[in-house]
C-alpha positions in Angstrom: -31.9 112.8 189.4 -34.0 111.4 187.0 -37.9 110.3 188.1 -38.1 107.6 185.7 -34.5 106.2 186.2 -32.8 105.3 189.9 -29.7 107.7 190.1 -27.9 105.1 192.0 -27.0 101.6 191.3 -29.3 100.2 194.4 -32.4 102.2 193.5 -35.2 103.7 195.2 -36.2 102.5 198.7 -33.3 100.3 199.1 -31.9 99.2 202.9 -28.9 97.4 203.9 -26.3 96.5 207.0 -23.4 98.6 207.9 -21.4 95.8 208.2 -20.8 93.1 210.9 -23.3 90.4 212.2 -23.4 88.1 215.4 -21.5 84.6 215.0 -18.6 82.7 213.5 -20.8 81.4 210.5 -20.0 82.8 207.2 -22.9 80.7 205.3 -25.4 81.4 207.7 -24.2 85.3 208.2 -24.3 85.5 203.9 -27.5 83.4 204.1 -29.3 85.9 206.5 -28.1 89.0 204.5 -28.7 87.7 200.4 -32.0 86.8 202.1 -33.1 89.9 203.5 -31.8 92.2 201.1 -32.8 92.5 197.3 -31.3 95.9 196.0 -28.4 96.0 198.4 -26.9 93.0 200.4 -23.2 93.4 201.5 -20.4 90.9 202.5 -20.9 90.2 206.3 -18.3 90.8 208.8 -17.8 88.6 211.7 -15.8 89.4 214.7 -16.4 87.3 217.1 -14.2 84.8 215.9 -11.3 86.3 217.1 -8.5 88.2 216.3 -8.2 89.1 212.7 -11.9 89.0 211.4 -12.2 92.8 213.8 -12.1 95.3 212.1 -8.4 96.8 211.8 -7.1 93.2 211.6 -9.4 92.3 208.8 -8.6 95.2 206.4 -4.9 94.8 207.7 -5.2 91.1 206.2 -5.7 92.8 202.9 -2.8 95.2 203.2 -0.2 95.0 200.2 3.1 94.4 201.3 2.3 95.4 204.8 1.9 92.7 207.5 0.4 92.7 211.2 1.0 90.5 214.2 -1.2 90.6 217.2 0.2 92.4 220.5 -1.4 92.9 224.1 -1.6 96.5 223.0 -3.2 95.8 219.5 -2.3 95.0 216.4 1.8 96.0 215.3 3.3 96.0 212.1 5.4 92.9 211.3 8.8 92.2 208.8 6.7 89.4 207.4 3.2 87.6 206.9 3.0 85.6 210.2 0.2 83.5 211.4 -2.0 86.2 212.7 -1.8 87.7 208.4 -2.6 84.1 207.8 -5.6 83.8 209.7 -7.1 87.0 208.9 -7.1 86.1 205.2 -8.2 82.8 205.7 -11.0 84.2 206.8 -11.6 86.6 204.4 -11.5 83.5 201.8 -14.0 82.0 204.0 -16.2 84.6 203.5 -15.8 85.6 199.8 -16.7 81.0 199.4 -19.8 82.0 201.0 -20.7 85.0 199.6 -20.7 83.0 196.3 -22.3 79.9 197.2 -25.2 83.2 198.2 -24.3 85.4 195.6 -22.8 84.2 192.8 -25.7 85.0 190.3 -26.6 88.4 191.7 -27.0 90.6 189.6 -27.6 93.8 191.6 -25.5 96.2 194.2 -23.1 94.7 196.3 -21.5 96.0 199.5 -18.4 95.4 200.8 -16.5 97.3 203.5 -13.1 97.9 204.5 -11.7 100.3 207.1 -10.3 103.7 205.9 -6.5 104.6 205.8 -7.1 107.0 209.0 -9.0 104.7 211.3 -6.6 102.3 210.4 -3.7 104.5 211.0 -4.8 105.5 214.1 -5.3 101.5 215.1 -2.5 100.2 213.6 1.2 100.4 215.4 4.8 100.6 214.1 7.2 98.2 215.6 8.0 101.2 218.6 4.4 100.7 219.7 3.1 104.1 218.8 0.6 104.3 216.1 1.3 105.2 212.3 -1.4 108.2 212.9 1.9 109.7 214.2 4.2 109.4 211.2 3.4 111.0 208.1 5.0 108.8 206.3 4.0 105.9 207.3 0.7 107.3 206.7 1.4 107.9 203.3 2.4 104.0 202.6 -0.2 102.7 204.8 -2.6 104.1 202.3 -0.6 103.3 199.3 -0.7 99.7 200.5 -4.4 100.0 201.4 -4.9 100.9 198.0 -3.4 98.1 196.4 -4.9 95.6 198.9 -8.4 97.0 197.8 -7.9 96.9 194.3 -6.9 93.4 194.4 -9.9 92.2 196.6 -12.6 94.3 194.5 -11.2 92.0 191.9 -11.7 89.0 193.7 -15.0 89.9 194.5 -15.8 90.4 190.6 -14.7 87.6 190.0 -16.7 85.2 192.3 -19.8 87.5 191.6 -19.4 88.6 187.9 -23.0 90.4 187.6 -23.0 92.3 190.8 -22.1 95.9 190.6 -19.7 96.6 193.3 -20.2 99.2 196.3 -17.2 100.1 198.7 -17.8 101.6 202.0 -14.8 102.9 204.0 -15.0 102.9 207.5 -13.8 105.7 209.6 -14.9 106.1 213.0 -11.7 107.9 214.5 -11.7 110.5 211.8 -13.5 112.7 214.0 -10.7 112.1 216.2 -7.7 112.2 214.0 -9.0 115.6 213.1 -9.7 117.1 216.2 -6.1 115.4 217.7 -8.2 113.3 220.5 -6.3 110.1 219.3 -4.0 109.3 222.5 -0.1 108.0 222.3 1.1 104.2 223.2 1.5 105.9 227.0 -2.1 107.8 227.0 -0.7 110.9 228.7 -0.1 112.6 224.9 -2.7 113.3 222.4 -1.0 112.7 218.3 -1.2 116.1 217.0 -4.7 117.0 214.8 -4.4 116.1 210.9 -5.0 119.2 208.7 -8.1 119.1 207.0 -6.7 119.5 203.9 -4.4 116.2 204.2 -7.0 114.2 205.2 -8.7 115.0 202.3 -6.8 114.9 199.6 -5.5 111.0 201.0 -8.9 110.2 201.2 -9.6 111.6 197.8 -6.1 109.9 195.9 -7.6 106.1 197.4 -10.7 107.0 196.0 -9.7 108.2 192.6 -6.7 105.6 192.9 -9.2 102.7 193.3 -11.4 104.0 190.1 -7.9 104.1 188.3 -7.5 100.8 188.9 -9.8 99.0 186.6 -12.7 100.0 188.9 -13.9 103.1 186.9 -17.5 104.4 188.3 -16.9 102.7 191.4 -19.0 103.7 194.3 -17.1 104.6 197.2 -19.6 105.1 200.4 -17.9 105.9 204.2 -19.2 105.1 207.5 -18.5 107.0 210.5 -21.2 106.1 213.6 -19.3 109.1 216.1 -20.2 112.1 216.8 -18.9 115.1 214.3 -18.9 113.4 210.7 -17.1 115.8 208.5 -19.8 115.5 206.2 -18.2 118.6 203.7 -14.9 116.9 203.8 -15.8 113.6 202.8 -17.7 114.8 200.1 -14.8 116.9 198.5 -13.0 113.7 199.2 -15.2 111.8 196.1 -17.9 110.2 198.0 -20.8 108.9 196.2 -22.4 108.2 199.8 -22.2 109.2 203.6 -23.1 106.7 206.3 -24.1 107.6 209.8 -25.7 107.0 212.6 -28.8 109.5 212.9 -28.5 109.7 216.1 -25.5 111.5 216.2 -26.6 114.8 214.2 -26.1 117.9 215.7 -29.7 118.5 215.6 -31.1 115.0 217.4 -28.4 115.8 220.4 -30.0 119.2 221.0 -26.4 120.9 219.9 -26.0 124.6 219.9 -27.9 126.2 217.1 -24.9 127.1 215.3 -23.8 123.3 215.6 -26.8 122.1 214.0 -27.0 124.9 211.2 -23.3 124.3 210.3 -24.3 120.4 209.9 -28.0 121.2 208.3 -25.5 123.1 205.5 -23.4 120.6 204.9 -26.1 117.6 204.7 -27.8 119.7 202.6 -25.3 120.3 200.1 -24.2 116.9 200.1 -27.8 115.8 198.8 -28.5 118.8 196.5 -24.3 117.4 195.1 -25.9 114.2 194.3 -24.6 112.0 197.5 -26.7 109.2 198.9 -27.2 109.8 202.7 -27.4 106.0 204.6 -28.8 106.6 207.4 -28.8 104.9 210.7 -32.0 105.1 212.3 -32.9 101.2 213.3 -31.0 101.0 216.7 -28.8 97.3 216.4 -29.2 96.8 220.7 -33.2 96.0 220.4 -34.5 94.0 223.6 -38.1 94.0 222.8 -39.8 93.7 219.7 -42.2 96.2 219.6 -39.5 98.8 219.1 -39.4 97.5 215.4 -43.5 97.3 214.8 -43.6 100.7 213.4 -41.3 101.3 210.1 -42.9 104.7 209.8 -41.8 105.6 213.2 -38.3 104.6 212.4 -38.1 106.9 209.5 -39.4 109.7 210.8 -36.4 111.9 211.7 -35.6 111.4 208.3 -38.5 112.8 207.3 -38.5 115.4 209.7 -34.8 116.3 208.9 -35.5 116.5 205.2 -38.8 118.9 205.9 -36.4 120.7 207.7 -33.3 121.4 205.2 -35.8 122.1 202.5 -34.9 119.3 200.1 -37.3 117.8 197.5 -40.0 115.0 199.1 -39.2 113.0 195.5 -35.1 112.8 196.3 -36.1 111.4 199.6 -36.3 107.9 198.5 -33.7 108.6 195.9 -30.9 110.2 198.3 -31.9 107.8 201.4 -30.7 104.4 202.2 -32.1 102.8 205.7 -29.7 101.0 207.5 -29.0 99.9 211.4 -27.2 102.6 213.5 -24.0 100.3 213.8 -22.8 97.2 212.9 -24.7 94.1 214.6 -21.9 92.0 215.9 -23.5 92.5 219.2 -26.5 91.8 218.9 -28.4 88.0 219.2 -28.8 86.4 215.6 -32.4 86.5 215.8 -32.3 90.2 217.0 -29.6 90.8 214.3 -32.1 89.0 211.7 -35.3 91.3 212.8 -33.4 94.7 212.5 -32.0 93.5 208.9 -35.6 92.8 208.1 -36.8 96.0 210.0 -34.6 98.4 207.7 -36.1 97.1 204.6 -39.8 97.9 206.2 -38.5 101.1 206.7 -37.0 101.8 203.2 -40.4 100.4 201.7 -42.3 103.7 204.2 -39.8 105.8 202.5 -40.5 104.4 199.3 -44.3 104.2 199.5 -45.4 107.8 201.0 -42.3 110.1 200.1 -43.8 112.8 201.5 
């Protein structure tokens, strides 16, 4: 990485959200967001209005060819777009008018977020009630369809913000999961069987690829997983240009077996040294009292400690690390949700400002 020139589109000392806010107000959630962050705002999620704007119904909105109804149980696949398909992507139009009305002349990095093909699989149900995490082939279209759905609303983002420079993150909390075959059946007295390592990979890498195929060459593909047991080497083999955690969750801050923490010290390590951005979670989201966010150079300290501590170079620090909260904010009170925004960019700026 270059000293003179930022390796990545959002620069040095950049922050930014993982994703949701608090509310039912697009303007106001885009307002909050453009507003707080310069090098790397991102489209705001907002689930408390309902089914459809959480996060499997959302990205199912987007789905090619692929349409979702809501059930007791969750969300099924349907034989046609139905009013819950409707809803979710009136909402997504909803947001995109707001992001523009925010947006429209940025010129900068711009996230949006979608969730991956096996966090969705393992939410999503086929019309028996079991998920599609249990069919293989379903699996495959249910990423061939996410696919196309992306590529079609990374379009309609460009086009309502012309300027920006477009960041994907894939969200992927049950990976960890889907790997280890902890995802439970419809009855929850079955377990599906684990995905091979290998498969996951190589359907995470084809979307990835896929998407830069489709008129989104040198597209940066981030993904967000805020469990425990990232498979930090798999997602890199898989194309990432960025991981996205929660810091929290290393083996190393849970006081894991040595071996644990060494095997994940490895990986980290060679996803930086591979040129991967790390965004790290260390502002927590749930903050009750305000002095937990007076210190940005107390929030970034594990980083700094955890960098010290797999060797790296003090000058990629600011480079390779992005601040943002541990999780999404849907949670948390607006104001609250507004302070930890503005918290993360503090913290990038300690980062930023004493590297070492």
């Amino acid at each position: 990485m270059s000293e003179t020139e930022p390796y990545f589109p959002w620069g040095r000392g950049a922050a930014t959200g993982v994703g949701s806010m608090p509310g039912d107000d697009a303007r106001e959630a885009a307002k909050a967001v453009l507003g707080t962050f310069e090098a790397l705002p991102h489209l705001p999620e907002l689930p408390a209005r309902g089914p459809g704007a959480d996060m499997p119904g959302r990205t199912a909105g987007l789905l090619a060819e692929l349409y979702v109804q809501a059930e007791p149980s969750g969300w099924r696949l349907a034989d046609r777009p139905g009013r819950d398909t409707r809803r979710a992507r009136s909402w997504i139009g909803e947001d995109l008018d707001a992001l523009e009305e925010f947006a429209g002349e940025h010129t900068g990095a711009l996230k949006i977020q979608a969730v991956g093909p096996w966090t969705l699989a393992a939410a999503l149900q086929r019309r028996n009630g079991e998920a599609m995490l249990g069919d293989a082939g379903a699996c495959r279209d249910l990423a061939a369809s996410l696919r196309e759905g992306l590529a079609a609303h990374l379009a309609e983002v460009a086009r309502r913000v012309p300027h920006a420079r477009l960041v994907l993150q894939l969200d992927e909390p049950s990976l960890p999961r889907v790997l280890a075959g902890r995802v439970p059946t419809a009855s929850g007295y079955r377990r599906y069987a684990p995905v091979e390592d290998t498969v996951a990979e190589s359907t995470l890498r084809d979307l990835v690829s896929g998407l830069a195929a489709d008129a989104h060459a040198n597209l940066p593909v981030l993904f967000h997983c805020c469990a425990p047991g990232m498979p930090f080497g798999l997602l890199r083999r898989a194309g990432a240009t960025g991981l996205s955690f929660d810091a929290a969750q290393l083996a190393g801050e849970r006081g894991a077996a040595d071996e644990a923490r060494e095997a994940e010290d490895t990986a980290l390590g060679e996803a930086v040294e591979g040129g991967l951005a790390l965004f790290a979670g260390v502002v927590p989201g749930a903050v009750s009292d305000a002095a937990e966010l007076s210190d940005p150079a107390s929030s970034v300290s594990g980083v700094r400690s955890l960098w010290r501590r797999l060797g790296l170079a003090p000058g990629l620090l600011s480079e390779s690390v992005v601040v943002t909260p541990a999780c999404g904010l849907a949670g948390s009170a607006p104001a609250a949700a507004r302070a930890v925004l503005a918290h993360c960019v503090r913290a990038a700026g300690s980062l930023a400002d004493d590297p070492e």
